[in-house]
C-alpha positions as CSV (number, residue, x, y, z in Angstrom):
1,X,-12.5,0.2,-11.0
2,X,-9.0,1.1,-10.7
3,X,-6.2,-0.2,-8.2
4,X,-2.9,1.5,-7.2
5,X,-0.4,-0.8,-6.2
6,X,3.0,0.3,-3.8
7,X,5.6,-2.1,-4.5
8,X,7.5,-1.9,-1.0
9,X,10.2,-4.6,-2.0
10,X,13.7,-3.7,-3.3
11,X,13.6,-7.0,-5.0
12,X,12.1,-7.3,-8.4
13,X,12.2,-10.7,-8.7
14,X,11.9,-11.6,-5.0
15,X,9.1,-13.1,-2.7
16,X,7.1,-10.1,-2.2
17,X,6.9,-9.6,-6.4
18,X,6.1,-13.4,-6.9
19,X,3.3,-13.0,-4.8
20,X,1.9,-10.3,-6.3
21,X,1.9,-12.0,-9.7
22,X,-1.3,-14.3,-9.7
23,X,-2.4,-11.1,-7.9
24,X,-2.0,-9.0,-11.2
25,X,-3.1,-11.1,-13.6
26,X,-6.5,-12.4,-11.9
27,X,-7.0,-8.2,-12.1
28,X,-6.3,-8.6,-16.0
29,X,-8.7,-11.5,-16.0
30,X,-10.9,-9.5,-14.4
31,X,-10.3,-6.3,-16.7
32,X,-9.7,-3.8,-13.4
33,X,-6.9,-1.3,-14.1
34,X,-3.8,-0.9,-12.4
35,X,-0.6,0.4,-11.7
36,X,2.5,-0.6,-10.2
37,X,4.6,1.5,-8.8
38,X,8.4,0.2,-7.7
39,X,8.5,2.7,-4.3
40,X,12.5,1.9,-4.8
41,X,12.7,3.2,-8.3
42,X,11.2,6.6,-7.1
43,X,12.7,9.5,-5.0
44,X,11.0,10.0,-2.2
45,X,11.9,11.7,0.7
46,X,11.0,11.3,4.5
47,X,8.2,14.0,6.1
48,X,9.8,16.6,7.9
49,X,5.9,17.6,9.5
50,X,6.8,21.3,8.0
51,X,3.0,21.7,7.4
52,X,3.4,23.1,4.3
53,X,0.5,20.3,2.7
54,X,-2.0,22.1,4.9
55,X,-2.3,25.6,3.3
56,X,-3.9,24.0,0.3
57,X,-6.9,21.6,0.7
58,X,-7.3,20.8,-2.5
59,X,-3.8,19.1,-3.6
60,X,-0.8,17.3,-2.0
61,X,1.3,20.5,-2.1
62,X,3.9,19.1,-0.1
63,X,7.0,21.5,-0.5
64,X,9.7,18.8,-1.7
65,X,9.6,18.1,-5.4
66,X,10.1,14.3,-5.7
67,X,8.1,11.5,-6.7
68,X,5.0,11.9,-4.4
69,X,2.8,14.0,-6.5
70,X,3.0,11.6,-9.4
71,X,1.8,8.8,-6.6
72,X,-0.5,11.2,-5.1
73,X,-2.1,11.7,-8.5
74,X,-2.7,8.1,-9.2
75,X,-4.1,7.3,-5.2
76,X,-6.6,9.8,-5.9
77,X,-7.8,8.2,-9.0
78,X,-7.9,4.8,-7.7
79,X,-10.4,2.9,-5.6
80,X,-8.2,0.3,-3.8
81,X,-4.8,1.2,-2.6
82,X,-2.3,-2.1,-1.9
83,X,0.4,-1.9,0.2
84,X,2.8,-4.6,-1.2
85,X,5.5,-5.4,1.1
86,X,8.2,-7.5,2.3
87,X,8.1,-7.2,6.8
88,X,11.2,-6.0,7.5
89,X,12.1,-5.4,11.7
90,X,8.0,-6.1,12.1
91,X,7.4,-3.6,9.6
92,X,7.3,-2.0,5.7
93,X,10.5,-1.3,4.1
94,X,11.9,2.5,4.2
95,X,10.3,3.9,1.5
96,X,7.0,2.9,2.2
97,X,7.0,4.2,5.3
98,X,8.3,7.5,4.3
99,X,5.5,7.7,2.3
100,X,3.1,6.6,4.1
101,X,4.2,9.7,6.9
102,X,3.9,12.0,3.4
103,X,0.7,10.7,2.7
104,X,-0.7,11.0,6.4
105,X,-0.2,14.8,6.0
106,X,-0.2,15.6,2.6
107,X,-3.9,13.3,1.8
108,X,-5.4,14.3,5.6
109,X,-5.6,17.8,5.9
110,X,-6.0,17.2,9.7
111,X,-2.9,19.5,11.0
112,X,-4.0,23.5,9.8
113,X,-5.0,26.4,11.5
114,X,-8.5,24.2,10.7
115,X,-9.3,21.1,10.6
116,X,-9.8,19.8,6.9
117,X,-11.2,16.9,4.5
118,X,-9.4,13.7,4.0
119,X,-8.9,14.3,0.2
120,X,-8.5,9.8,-0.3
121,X,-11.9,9.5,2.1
122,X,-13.8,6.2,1.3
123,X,-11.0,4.6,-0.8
124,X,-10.2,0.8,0.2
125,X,-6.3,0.0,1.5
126,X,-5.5,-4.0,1.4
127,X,-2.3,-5.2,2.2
128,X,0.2,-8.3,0.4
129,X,2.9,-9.1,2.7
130,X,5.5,-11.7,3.0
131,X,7.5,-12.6,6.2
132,X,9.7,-14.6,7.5
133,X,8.4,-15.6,11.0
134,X,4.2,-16.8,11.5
135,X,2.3,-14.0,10.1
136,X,0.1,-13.5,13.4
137,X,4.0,-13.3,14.5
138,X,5.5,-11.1,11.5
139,X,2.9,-9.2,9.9
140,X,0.6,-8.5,13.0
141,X,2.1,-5.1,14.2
142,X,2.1,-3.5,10.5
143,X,-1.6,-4.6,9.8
144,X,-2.6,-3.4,12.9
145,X,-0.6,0.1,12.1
146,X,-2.1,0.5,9.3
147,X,-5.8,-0.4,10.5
148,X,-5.0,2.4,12.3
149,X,-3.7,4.3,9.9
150,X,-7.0,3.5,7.7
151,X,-9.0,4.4,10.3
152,X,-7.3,8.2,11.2
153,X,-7.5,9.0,7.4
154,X,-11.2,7.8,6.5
155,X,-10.1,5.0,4.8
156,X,-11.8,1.3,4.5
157,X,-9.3,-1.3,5.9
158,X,-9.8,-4.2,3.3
159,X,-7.9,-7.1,4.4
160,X,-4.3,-8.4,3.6
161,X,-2.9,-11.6,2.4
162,X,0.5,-12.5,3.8
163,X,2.5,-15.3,3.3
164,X,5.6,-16.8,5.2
165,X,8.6,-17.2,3.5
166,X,10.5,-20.8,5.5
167,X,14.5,-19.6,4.4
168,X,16.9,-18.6,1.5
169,X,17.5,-22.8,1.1
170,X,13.2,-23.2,0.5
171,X,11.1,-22.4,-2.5
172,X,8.8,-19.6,-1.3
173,X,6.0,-19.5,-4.3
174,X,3.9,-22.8,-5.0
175,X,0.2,-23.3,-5.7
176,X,-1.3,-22.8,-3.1
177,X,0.1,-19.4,-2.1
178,X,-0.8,-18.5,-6.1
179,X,-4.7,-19.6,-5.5
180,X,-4.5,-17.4,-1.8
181,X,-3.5,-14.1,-4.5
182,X,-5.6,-15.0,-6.8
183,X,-8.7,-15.5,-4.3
184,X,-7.5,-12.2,-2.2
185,X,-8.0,-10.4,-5.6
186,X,-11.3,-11.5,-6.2
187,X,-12.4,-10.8,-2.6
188,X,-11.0,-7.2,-3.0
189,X,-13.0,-6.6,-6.7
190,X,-16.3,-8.5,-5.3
191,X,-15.9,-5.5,-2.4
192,X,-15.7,-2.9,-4.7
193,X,-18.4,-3.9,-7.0
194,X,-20.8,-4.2,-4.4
């Protein structure tokens, strides 16, 4: 079992990464490979819906040579995809979202002269979120884009974990958000084993 994570946050020691934590290591404890990938670290640029992607259903081959194809590559040996994110405007940061518009085209081979395979088809997506307003409030509209999203590109919608974030003068991590990421982990490798 193997678990690609997309680090949305620009923050590397913000809420979004200390959520993700207990996350991480109940994956160790577990002994389920990962990767973490800081989406601000990497160049990635936005979709342009040139089409290029389509010609070749066996690979990304998206014409811009940035840091997709190295994220590509590790999505399509994973099983479980997270989307880690802070909600931003009722939404994922911009780099997440611009690749997640890569990814629609460049994984869904939908857009051709012929209609083509999902190359990521079956693979779980799961969501860790953070917010600063109620998350049926905050974090409703992007989980309901991206059941959407899951849906359109044969993927198995697996949940998300969000927690609220009460203001810069309050301490966002404490117990019981670490036990909600550490049980959202287990749910997510119980799912895969099964």
């Amino acid at each position: 079992m193997k678990v690609s994570i997309l680090m949305g946050s620009p923050r590397k020691k913000g809420n979004t990464a200390a959520l993700l934590e207990p996350f991480i290591k109940e994956l160790e404890q577990h002994y389920v490979e990962h990767n973490l990938i800081w989406l601000y670290d990497k160049q990635l640029e936005p979709c342009i819906a040139c089409r290029v992607c389509q010609k070749d259903w066996t690979t990304f081959a998206c014409h811009y040579n940035d840091d997709a194809q190295e994220i590509f590559d590790n999505i399509i040996a994973c099983d479980i995809i997270v989307l880690a994110t802070p909600i931003y405007s009722w939404y994922c940061t911009p780099p997440m979202k611009a690749l997640l518009d890569r990814l629609v085209y460049g994984m869904n081979k939908y857009y051709g002269d012929k209609m083509g395979p999902a190359l990521w088809a079956g693979k779980q997506l799961a969501i860790v979120a953070t917010c600063g307003y109620r998350p049926e409030k905050g974090a409703d509209l992007f989980e309901e884009g991206i059941k959407r999203y899951c849906k359109h590109s044969q993927l198995q919608y697996a949940g998300m974990l969000v927690e609220r974030d009460l203001g810069y003068q309050s301490v966002f991590m404490d117990a019981e958000k670490a036990q909600h990421s550490c049980l959202f982990a287990q749910k997510l490798i119980k799912q895969t084993c099964i």
